[in-house]
Steps between C-alpha positions, in 0.01 A plus 500: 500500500665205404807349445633551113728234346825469513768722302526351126889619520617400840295157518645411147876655647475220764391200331815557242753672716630172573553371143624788307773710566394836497454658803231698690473773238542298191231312584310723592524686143459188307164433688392834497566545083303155421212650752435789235509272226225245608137542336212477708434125524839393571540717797157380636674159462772582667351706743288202616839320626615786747368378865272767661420402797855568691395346819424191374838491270709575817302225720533242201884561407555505885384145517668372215812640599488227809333251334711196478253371203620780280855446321826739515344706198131544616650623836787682314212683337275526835823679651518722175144634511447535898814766485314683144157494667575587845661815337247576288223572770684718712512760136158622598442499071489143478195471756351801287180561309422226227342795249823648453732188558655632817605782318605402210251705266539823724770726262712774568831672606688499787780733635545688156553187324401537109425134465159408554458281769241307707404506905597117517831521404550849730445299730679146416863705365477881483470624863733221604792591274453899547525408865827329460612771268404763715550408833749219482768640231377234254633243712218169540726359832454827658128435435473142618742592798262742577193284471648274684551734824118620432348120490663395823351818647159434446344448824185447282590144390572358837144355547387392187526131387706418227196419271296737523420553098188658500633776725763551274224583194291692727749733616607535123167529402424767748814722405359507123175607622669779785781622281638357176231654260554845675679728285771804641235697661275247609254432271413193354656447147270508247563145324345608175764776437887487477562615850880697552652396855794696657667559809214490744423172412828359490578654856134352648574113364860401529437461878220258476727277222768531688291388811326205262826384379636417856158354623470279162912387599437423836165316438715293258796409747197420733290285243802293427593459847206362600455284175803308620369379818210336274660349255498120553770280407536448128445157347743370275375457150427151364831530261698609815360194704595245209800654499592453864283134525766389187779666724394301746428164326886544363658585805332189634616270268863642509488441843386151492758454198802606724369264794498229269843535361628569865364192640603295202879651567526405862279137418826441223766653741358254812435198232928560384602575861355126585678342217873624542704223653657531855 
């Protein structure tokens, strides 16, 4: 086992999401239609860019996030990818098998769907939005209110610490091992063949994302609450100090300036005041 690199779609969704316009979706589409179309080399290329080791992502954009040294943009973009990453390892998929890129290369249909699909993206959209169709009358707020009531119900995340990364990966390591490659009656899915996934599976594995969608929220809130007890005070930039040392140099000579003129005001006033006849 080990842990496969990151999503091509959602990790190229994240770096642009805040630059173009589209939304979750679009991008998603666009990255997803210039995936097909790259030859072999160029996706080694820029496969080689995609972090994969998540721990060490979440421990180094943690520490930039508080790091005065950094500037508003390299923490802007700290902040960006600690919300996509700690995400992404509570979907069991992205800490999934390297051979088949967590999933990506395992093809088939799901729930009577004609469009061929893969186990990867099952997981990332398709059980989520049958669940919200399904059990939450297409409504997403019913969803997240939902979520909401299950997160601050789990009993299971009262003794943890709020960085414990490699616990996250294990446990979503573990869950691909125990259950993600098991097909509707419990056998493991043959990744070599288009596999057809209906009901059974559905029923078995909205629970658990349900269940890692609150943990990877609450581990979030918790990450960035403790963050901000760390973070040290930030240092003004060397533009910002000119900027205030010129305030000050101005400030100090307007000052001095209206001293000057005072004194030389009441000097004339008492000099006239001495000269008037009685």
């Amino acid at each position: 086992m080990s842990i496969s690199i990151l999503h091509f779609v959602l990790f190229f969704y994240q770096i642009f999401s805040s630059t173009f316009a589209w939304g979750p979706i679009g991008h998603s589409l666009v990255a997803r239609l210039a995936q097909n179309q790259l030859d072999s080399s160029t996706y080694k290329w820029v496969y080689n860019y995609i972090p994969s080791d998540l721990s060490g992502a979440l421990k180094n954009y943690s520490q930039r996030l508080i790091d005065n040294k950094c500037d508003y943009v390299q923490q802007q973009q700290a902040l960006f990818f600690l919300v996509h990453f700690v995400g992404d390892v509570h979907q069991p998929l992205h800490c999934g098998f390297k051979g088949d890129f967590g999933g990506n290369m395992v093809k088939g249909f799901f729930l009577n769907e004609k469009n061929l699909t893969n186990l990867h993206t099952i997981w990332d959209v398709e059980i989520i939005n049958n669940r919200i169709d399904l059990h939450f009358q297409s409504d997403i707020n019913l969803y997240y209110e939902y979520l909401k009531s299950l997160m601050f119900n789990q009993s299971l995340l009262n003794n943890e610490t709020y960085n414990d990364y490699k616990v996250w990966i294990d446990e979503s390591v573990n869950y691909v091992c125990k259950q993600v490659y098991l097909d509707d009656n419990n056998i493991r899915i043959n990744t070599s063949l288009k596999f057809t996934l209906g009901e059974e599976y559905f029923n078995r594995n909205w629970p658990l994302i349900d269940q890692r969608l609150a943990q990877a929220g609450h581990r979030l809130a918790s990450l960035f609450n403790q963050l901000v007890k760390k973070r040290s005070p930030r240092k003004l930039s060397p533009n910002t100090q000119a900027l205030i040392i010129a305030l000050c140099i101005e400030l100090g000579i307007g000052i001095i300036a209206a001293m000057c003129i005072y004194l030389y005001k009441r000097e004339k006033n008492t000099t006239h005041e001495v000269l008037m006849p009685e």
